[in-house]
N, C-alpha and C positions, 0 to 999 in steps of 0.2 A: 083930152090929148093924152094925156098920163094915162088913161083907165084904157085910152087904144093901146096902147104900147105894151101893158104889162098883159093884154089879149092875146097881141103877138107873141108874146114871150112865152106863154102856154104853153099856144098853140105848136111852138116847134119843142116846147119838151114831150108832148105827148108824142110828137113823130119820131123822138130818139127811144122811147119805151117801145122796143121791139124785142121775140124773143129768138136767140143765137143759134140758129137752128145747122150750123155748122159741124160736121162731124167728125167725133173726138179721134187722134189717131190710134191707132193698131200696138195689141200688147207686143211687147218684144221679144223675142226666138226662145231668149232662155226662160219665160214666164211659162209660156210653152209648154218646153222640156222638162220642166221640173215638176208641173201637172202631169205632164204623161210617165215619169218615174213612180210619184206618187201613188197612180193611180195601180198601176201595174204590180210594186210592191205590196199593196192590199189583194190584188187578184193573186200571187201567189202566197201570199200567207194560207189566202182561204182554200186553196188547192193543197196548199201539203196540210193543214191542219183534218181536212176530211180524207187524203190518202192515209195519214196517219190514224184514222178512226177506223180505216176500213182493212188496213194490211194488220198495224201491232195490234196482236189481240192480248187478253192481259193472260199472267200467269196464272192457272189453276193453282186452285186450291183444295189438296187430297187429304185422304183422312191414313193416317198412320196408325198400325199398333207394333209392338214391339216383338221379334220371334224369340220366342225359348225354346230354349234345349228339356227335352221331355221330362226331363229329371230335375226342372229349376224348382222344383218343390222339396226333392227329396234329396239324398246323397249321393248321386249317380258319378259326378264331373267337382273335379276338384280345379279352379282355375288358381293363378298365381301368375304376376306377373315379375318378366328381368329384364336382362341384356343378351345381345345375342352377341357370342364372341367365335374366334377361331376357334376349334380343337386344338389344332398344333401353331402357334404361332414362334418362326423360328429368329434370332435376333442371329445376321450373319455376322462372325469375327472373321479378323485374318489370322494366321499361323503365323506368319511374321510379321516382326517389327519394319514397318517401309513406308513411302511418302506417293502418295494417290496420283497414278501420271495419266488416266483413265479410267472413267466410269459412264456405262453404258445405257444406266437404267433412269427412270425417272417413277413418281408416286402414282401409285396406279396401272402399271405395265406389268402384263401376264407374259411370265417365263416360265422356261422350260427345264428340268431337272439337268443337271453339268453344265447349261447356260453359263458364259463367261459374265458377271457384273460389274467387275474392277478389276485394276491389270494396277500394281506399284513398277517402281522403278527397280530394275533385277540386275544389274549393272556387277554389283558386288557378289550376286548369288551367282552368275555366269563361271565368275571369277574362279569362286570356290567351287565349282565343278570342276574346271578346267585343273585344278592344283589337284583333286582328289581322282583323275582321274590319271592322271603322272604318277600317282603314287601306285593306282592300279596296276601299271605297266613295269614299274621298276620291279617292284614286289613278283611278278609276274614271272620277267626276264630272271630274276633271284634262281625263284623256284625251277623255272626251265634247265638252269644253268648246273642246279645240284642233282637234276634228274639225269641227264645226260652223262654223268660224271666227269672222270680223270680225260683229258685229250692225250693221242698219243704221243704228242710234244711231250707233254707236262711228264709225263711217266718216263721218256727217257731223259729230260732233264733232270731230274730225280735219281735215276741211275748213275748219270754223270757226273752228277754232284758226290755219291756214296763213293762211288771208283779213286776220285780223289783225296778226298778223305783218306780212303786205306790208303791210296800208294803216301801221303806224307805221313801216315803212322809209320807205316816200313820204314821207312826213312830216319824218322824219329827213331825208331826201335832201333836202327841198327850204332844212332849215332851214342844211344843212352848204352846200348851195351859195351861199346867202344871205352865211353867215359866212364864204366865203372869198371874197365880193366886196369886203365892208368893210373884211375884213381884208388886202387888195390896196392899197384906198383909204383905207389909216392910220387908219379907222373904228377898227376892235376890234384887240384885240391876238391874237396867234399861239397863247397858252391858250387863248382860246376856239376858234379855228378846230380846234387839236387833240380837244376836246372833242367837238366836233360832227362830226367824222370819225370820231373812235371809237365817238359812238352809234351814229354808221350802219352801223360796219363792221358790230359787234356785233349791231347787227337785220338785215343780211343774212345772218349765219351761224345766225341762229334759224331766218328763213324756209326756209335750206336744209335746215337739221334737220326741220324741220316737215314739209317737204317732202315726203323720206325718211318720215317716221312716216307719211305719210296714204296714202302708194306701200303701206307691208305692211301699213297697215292693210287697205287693197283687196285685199293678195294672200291673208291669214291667214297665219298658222303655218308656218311649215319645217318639211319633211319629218322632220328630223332631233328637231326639238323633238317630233312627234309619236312619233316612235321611242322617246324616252328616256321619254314618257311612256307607250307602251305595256309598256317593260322593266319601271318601276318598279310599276306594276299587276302584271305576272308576277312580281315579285316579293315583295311585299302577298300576293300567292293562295300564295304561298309559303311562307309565314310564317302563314296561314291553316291552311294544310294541314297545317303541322309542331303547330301546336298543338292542331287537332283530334284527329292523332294519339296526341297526347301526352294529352290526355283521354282518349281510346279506351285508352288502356294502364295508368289506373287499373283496370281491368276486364280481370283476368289470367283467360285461360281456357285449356282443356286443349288442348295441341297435336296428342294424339292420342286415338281412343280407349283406354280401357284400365282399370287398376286403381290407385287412391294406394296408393302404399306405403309414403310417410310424411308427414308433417304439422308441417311445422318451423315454421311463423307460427303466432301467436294474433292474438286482436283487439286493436289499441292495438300493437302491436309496430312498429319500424322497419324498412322493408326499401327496397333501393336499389339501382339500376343498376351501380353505380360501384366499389365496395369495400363488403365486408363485415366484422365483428371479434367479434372472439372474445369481448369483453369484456362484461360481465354489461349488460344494455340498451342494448347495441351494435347499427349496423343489420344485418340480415342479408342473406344472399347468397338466399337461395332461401326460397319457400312450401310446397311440396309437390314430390314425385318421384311419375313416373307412370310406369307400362309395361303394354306390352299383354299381359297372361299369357297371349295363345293363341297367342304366339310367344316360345318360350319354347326357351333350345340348354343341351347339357349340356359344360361345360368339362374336358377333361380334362389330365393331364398322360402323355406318352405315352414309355416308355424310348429312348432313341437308338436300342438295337437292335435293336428293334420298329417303328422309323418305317420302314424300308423295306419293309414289310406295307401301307403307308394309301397310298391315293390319291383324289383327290377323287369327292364323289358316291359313297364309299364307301357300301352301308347296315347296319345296326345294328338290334339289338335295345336299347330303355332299359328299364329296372325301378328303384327307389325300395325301400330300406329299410323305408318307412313303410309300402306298399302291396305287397308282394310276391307277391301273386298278379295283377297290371297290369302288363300291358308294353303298350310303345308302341316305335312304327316311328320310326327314325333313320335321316339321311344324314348324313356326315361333309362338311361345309362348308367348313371353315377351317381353316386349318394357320396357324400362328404363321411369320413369316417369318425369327425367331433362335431359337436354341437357350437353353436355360438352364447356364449352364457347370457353374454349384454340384451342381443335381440332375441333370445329365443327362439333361434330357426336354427333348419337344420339345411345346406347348403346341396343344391340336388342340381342336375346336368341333363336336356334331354338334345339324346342327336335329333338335327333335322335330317331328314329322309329326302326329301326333290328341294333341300337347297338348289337357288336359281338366281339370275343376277339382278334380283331386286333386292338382295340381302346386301344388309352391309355388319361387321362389327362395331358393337357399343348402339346400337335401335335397340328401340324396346320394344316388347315381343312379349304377347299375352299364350299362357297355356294351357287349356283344359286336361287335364290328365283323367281319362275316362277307368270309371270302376271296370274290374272286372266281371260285377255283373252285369252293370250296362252293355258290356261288351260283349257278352254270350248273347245276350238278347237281340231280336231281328229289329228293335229301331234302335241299336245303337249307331249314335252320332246323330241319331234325328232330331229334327227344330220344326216344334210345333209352330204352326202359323192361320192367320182365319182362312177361314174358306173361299171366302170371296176374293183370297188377295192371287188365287190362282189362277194360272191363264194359259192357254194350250193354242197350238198354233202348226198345222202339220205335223200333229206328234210328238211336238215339242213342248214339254210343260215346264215354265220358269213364272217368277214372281219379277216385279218389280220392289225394287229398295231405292231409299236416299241416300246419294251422293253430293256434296258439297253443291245441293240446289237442282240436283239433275234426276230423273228416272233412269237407274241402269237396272236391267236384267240378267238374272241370275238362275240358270237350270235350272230345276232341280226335280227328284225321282221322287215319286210318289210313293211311301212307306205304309200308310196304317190311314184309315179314315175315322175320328174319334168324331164325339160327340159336340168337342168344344173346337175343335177344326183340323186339318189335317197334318201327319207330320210326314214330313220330307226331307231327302239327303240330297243335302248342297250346300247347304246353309251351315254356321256354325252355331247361331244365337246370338242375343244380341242387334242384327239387326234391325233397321226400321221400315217395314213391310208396307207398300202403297194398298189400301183396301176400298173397295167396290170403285175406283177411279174410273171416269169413260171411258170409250174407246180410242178419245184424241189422245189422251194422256201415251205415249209410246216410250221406248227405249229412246233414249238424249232428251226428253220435251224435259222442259223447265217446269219444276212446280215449287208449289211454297208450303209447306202443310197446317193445316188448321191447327191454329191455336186453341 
């Protein structure tokens, strides 16, 4: 009975041993999504990594050599380098002492020669026109006044006056002759006779005065009186003229054309004829400095040993740090008239010739100053370079050189065809000449040059 039962009991475990054949549910929307990101991110990695293989291609690598100047063996070219300064650099002052109540100009603005750049306050100089110019006119009326002479008033007042004068000398005389008869005949006493002589004397010496006044009244003015009266009018116009100028000089303008190249007043500042100071709202010496940047010379310092190479109107190649594919034409100008004992140079000046506006002063600025034998000679100024580094193109024959990682192209005329390569004018020397490069290699392509 027991062995039935634990039968059964098997028998329905074995019918619960079944397998689950129920089907499991469905992944969710974002399991999904985030497979088909995935998967898509990898499809474009691998698109741009092969666009990338097939567009950037790498930079070439070119063989460089150096070009020299024909003469880099011998003594042809003497280089040296300086700064490049104005010729004339002008520091503007004013004439007078005045206080900035306008200024026009800013650093860097090209003016024109009488251009107005500062206007002071003229308030007081008005002033003193207007008082020198009263004095023109009084001075003036003066002289008018002695030239015209005597009016016919004046001359018969003058007469009128004389006329009476005599009639009381008559008078007197007749009264003095009276009183020296009585006073003969013990009448009156010797006081009165005195008396009566002194009136008369005294109206005879009026009548003579009078006399006199009514003579120049008829003649006018001495010559001399008209003279001092014409001085002191030239003088007046004198005093006119200083003051007008001296208002004309609140009104500081450019002496020449050119360029500011600096700006040392503001508005409300003091600036003056006379002395300038240092001292904080002190008056100043100068407004603006001006020069003409298209005259513009390269200062150099030249070795003692080397100065018997220069002579004047020597010419020169210039070139600039900043710009080094630009040269410009030089002539040696100026020679310093002392030596420098410390450094042993001799201080030398060459004008540039097609100054242009990539100059600036205080760049520095390399010079070759070419012999004058080189310079008789049909390659002077030539820069030998290989043969292969030339390239022609409709006629056009130029070289490639390196630029801060780039191919630029550079003329140049075909001079002499030597042995060791050719020499051409365009060049100055110095540069780094691209040699036997492909045909890809062009003007702008990018290259790196072999080490």
């Amino acid at each position: 009975m027991t062995t039935s039962t634990q039968a059964k009991s098997k028998l329905s475990e074995l019918r619960n041993l079944r397998i689950d054949r129920t089907p499991t549910p469905p992944k969710t929307r974002w399991t999904k999504r985030l497979i088909l990101i995935g998967v898509s991110v990898v499809v474009l990695v691998g698109i741009a990594t092969v666009a990338a293989r097939t567009v950037v291609r790498p930079v070439p690598e070119v063989q460089i050599a150096r070009a020299k100047p024909v003469d880099a063996a011998g003594a042809g070219t003497l280089s040296a380098t300086g700064y490049i300064i104005a010729h004339h650099k002008i520091d503007v002052n004013s004439k007078v002492t005045g206080r900035v109540k306008w200024i026009g100009v800013e650093k860097g603005d090209h003016v024109q020669a009488g251009q107005v750049l500062v206007e002071l306050e003229d308030e007081e100089f008005k002033a003193q026109v207007e008082q020198a110019r009263g004095q023109v006119e009084s001075a003036r009326a003066y002289l008018r006044e002695l030239r015209v002479g005597s009016r016919p008033q004046e001359i018969e007042q003058a007469s009128n006056n004389l006329e009476e004068a005599r009639a009381t000398m008559r008078d007197d005389k007749i009264t003095f002759d009276r009183t020296l008869q009585l006073t003969q005949a013990g009448v009156l006493a010797r006081q009165q006779l005195d008396d009566a002589q002194a009136h008369y004397e005294a109206d005879a010496q009026k009548v003579a005065s009078l006399c006199q006044a009514y003579a120049l009244t008829k003649l006018g003015p001495r010559q001399e009186e008209i003279q001092r009266a014409q001085g002191n009018l030239i003088q007046a116009n004198g005093q006119l003229a200083y003051a007008e100028s001296q208002l004309a000089a609140t009104k500081i303008r450019a002496p020449v054309t050119g360029t500011i190249l600096e700006r040392t007043a503001e508005k409300g500042e003091l600036v003056t004829s006379t002395f300038a100071s240092s001292a904080a709202g002190g008056p100043l010496g100068s407004v603006v400095s001006v020069a003409d940047l298209t005259d513009l010379q390269v200062e150099l310092d030249i070795a003692q040993d080397e100065f018997a190479r220069l002579h004047p109107d020597q010419r020169g190649v210039v070139t600039t740090d900043a710009y080094p594919d630009r040269k410009y034409n030089g002539v040696l100008t100026e020679v310093a008239p002392e030596a420098n004992r410390q450094k042993a140079t001799v201080q030398v000046k060459v004008q540039i010739q097609n100054a242009d506006r990539y100059l600036r002063p205080d760049m520095n600025a390399t010079v070759q100053l070419i012999s004058d034998a080189l310079a008789s000679t049909e390659t002077a100024g030539g820069v030998l370079v290989p043969a292969n580094a030339l390239r022609g193109n409709k006629g056009r024959r130029y070289v490639l050189v390196t630029y801060q990682g780039h191919a630029i192209a550079r003329e140049v005329r075909v001079i002499k065809t030597r042995s060791d390569g050719i020499v051409v004018d365009g060049l100055m020397g110095g540069e780094d000449v691209i040699v036997g490069a492909p045909p890809t290699v062009k003007e702008g392509s990018r290259i790196r040059p072999k080490q």
